[in-house]
C-alpha positions in Angstrom: 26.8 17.0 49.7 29.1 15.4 52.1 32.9 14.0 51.5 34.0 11.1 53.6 37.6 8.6 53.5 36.4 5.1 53.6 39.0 1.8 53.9 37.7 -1.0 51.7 38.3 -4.1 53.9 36.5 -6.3 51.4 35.9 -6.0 47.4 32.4 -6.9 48.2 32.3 -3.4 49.8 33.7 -2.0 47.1 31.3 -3.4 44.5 28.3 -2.3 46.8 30.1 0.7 46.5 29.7 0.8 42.5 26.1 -0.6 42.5 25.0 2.5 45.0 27.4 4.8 42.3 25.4 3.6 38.9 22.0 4.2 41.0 23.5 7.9 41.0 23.1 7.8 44.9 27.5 8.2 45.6 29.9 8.9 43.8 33.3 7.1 43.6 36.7 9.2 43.6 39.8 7.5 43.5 42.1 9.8 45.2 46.1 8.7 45.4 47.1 11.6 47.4 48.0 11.3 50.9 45.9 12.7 53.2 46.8 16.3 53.9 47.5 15.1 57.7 50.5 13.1 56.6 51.8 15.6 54.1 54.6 17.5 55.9 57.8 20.0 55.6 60.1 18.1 56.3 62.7 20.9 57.1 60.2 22.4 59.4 59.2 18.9 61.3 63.2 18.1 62.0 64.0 22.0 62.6 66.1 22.0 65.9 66.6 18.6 65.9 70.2 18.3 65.9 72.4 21.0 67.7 74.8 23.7 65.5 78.0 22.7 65.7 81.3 23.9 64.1 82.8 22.7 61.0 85.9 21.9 63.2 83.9 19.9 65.8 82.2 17.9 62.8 85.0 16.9 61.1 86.4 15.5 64.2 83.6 13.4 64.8 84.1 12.5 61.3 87.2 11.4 61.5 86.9 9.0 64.6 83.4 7.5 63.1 85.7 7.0 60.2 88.8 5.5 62.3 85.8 3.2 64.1 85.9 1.5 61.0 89.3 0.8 59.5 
C-alpha cells in the first residue's frame, strides 16, 4: 500500500475519488494536520535572530520608540 497528498482542484475529482473508494480500490483520509514540513519550533527557527543586548540598552531603545510617538 502506498500513501500519497492529493489537491482537489475540482469536486468532480473528488467524487471520482469516492466512486474508486466504494469500489474498495482507495481509500479516503481526511487529514487536517499540516504537513510535517510546515510544522516547526518556532524558538529553534528564530534562534539567533535578534542580537543579546542589555536590559539598559533595551530600555533605551524603548524609551525613544516611545518618545517617536508622543
Amino acid at each position: 500500500m502506498q500513501t500519497i497528498t492529493l489537491d482537489i482542484l475540482d469536486d468532480n475529482a473528488l467524487n471520482l475519488l469516492r466512486d474508486l473508494e466504494a469500489l474498495k480500490i482507495i481509500r479516503i483520509q481526511n487529514n487536517k494536520e499540516k504537513p510535517k514540513a510546515l510544522k516547526t519550533n518556532l524558538a529553534a527557527k528564530f534562534s539567533g535572530a535578534m542580537s543579546k543586548q542589555s536590559l539598559v540598552e533595551i530600555d533605551k531603545q524603548l524609551k525613544e520608540l516611545r518618545d517617536d510617538w508622543d
